[in-house]
C-alpha positions as CSV (number, residue, x, y, z in Angstrom):
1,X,-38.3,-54.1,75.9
2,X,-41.4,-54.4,73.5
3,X,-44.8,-56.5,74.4
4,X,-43.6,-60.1,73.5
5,X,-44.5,-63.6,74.5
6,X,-42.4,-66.5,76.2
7,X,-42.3,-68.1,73.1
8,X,-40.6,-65.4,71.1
9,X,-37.3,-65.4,73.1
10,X,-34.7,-67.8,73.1
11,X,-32.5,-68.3,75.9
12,X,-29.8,-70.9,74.7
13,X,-27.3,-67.4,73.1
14,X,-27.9,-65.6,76.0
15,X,-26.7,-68.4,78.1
16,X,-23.8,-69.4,75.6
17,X,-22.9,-65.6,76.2
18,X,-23.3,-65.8,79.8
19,X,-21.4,-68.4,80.2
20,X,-18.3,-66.6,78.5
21,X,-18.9,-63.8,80.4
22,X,-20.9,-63.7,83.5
23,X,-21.4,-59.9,83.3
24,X,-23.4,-60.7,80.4
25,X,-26.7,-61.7,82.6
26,X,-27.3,-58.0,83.2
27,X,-28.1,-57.2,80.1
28,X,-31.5,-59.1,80.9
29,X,-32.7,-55.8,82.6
30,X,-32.4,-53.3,79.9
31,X,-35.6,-51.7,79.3
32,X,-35.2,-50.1,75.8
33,X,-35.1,-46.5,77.1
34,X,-33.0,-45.7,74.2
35,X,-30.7,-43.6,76.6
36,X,-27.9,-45.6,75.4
37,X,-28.1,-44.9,71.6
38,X,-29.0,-41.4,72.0
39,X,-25.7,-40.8,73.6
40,X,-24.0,-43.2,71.2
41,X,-21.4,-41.5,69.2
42,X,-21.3,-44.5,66.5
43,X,-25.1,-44.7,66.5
44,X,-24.2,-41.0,64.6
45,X,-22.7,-42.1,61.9
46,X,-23.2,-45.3,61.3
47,X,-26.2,-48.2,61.9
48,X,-24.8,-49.1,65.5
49,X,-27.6,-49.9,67.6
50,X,-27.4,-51.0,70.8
51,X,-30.9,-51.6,72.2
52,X,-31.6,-54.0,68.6
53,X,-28.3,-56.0,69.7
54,X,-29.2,-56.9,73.2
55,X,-33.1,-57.9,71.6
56,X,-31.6,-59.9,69.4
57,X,-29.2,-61.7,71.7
58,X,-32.3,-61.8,74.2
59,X,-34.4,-63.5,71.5
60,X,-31.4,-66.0,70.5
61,X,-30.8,-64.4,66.8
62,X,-27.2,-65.9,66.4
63,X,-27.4,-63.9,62.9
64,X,-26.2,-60.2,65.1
65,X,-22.6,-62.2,64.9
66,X,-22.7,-61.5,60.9
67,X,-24.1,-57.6,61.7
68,X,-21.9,-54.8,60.7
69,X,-23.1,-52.9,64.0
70,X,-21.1,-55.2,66.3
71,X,-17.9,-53.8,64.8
72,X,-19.2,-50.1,64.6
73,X,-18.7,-49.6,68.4
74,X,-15.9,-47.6,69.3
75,X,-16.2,-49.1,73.0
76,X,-16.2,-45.4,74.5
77,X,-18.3,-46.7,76.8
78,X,-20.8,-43.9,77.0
79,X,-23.6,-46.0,77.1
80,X,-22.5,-47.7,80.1
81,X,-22.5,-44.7,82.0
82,X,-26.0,-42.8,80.7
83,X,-27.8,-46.4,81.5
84,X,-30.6,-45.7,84.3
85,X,-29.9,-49.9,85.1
86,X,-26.6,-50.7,86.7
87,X,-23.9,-52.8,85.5
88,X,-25.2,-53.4,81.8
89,X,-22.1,-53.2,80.4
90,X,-22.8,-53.3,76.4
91,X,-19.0,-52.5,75.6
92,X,-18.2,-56.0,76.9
93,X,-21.4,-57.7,75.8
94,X,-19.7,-56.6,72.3
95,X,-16.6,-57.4,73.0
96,X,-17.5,-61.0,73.6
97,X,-20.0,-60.9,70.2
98,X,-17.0,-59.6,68.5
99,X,-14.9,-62.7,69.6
100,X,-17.8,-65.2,69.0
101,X,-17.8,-63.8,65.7
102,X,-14.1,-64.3,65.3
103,X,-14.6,-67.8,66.5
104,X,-17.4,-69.0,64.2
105,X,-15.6,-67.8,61.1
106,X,-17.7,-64.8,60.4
107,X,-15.4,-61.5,61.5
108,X,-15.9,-57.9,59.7
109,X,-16.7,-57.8,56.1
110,X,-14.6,-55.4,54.2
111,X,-16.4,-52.5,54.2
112,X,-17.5,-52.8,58.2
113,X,-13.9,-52.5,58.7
114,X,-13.5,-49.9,56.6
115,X,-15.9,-47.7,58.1
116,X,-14.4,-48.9,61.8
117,X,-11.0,-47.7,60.7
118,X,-11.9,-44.1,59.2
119,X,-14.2,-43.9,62.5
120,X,-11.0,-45.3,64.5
121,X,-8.6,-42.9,62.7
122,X,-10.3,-40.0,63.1
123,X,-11.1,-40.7,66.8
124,X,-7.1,-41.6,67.7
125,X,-5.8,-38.2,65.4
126,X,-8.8,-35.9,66.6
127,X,-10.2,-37.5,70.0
128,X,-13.6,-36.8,68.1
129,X,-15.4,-38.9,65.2
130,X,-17.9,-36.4,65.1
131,X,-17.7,-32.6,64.6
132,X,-19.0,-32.9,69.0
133,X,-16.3,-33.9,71.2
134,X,-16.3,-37.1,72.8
135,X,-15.7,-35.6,76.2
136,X,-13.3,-37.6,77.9
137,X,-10.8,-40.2,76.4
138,X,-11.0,-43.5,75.9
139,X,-10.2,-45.5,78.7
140,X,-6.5,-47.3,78.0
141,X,-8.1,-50.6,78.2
142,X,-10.2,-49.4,75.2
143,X,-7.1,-48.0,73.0
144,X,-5.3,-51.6,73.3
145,X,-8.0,-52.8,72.1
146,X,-8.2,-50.7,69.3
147,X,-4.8,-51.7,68.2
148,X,-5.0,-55.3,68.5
149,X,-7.8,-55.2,66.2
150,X,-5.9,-52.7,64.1
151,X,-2.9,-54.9,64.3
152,X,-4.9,-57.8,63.2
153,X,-6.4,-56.3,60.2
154,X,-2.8,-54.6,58.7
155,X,-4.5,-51.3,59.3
156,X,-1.7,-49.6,60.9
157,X,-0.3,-50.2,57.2
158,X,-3.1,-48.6,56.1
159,X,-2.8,-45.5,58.0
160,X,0.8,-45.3,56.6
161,X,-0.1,-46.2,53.2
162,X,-2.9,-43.8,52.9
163,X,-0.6,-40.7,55.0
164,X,1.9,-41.3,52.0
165,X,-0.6,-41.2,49.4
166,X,-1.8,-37.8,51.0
167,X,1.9,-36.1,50.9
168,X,2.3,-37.7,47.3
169,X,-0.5,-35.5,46.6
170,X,0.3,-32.6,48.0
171,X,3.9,-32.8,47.1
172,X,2.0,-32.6,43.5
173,X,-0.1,-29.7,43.9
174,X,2.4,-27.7,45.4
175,X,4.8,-28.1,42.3
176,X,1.9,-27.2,40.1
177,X,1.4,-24.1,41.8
């Protein structure tokens, strides 16, 4: 990663998040190509970030459990596979910040989940979030997850409230014309 002393990194988060999930110790051996968030379709539209995440869980910065980039991931998991290092897996290291953010109270802030659920919509009724396909679908592992957190956060009723709004409106203009 960047020139930086002993002293400026903290091991005690990485370990907590090791211990939660042993697949976290690879992170350890990124080296900030960037290869990751070039590929990143949430790093597109949004602040998503993936190389400033693992620095900050490297340098024990519990404060990336209160980011809004933790819950801009769509977990597509193209990072995993552009990654020159094997077996970083970022999609679970954000799983697992996205749980330890759950557990110490913190969770998405409104307008994080907003901007997770347009990016989610549009991703489950296109396949694409941007105007560039995604390639391949999301893995099925990926979708549950999608719709637990949905689930959790009343969005399908979202979805539904805001489809009705849109035929309301339509219904409108069509009588006016």
């Amino acid at each position: 990663m960047d020139e930086h002393t002993e002293l400026d990194w903290n091991w005690e988060f990485y370990e907590e998040l090791v211990e939660d999930v042993d697949e976290n110790k690879n992170i350890i051996q990124c080296i900030a190509c960037g290869k990751c968030v070039g590929d990143c379709p949430a790093a597109k539209v949004s602040t998503f970030n993936s190389r400033k995440i693992i620095k900050k869980v490297l340098r024990g910065d519990k404060s990336v459990l209160k980011d809004s980039d933790i819950w801009h991931c769509y977990l597509c998991e193209r990072c995993k596979r552009v990654c020159p290092k094997e077996n970083i897996n970022i999609p679970m290291l954000i799983i697992n910040l996205r749980n330890e953010s759950f557990k110490r109270g913190y969770g998405p802030r409104y307008n994080d989940l907003r901007k997770y659920v347009e990016m989610s919509e549009r991703y489950l009724t296109r396949g694409t979030v941007l105007e560039e396909p995604l390639g391949e679908g999301l893995p099925q592992e990926r979708i549950d997850e999608l719709n637990t957190i949905c689930d959790f956060a009343r969005i399908k009723y979202v979805f539904k409230a805001s489809k009705e709004k849109q035929k309301s409106k339509r219904k409108k203009s069509e009588r006016k014309l």
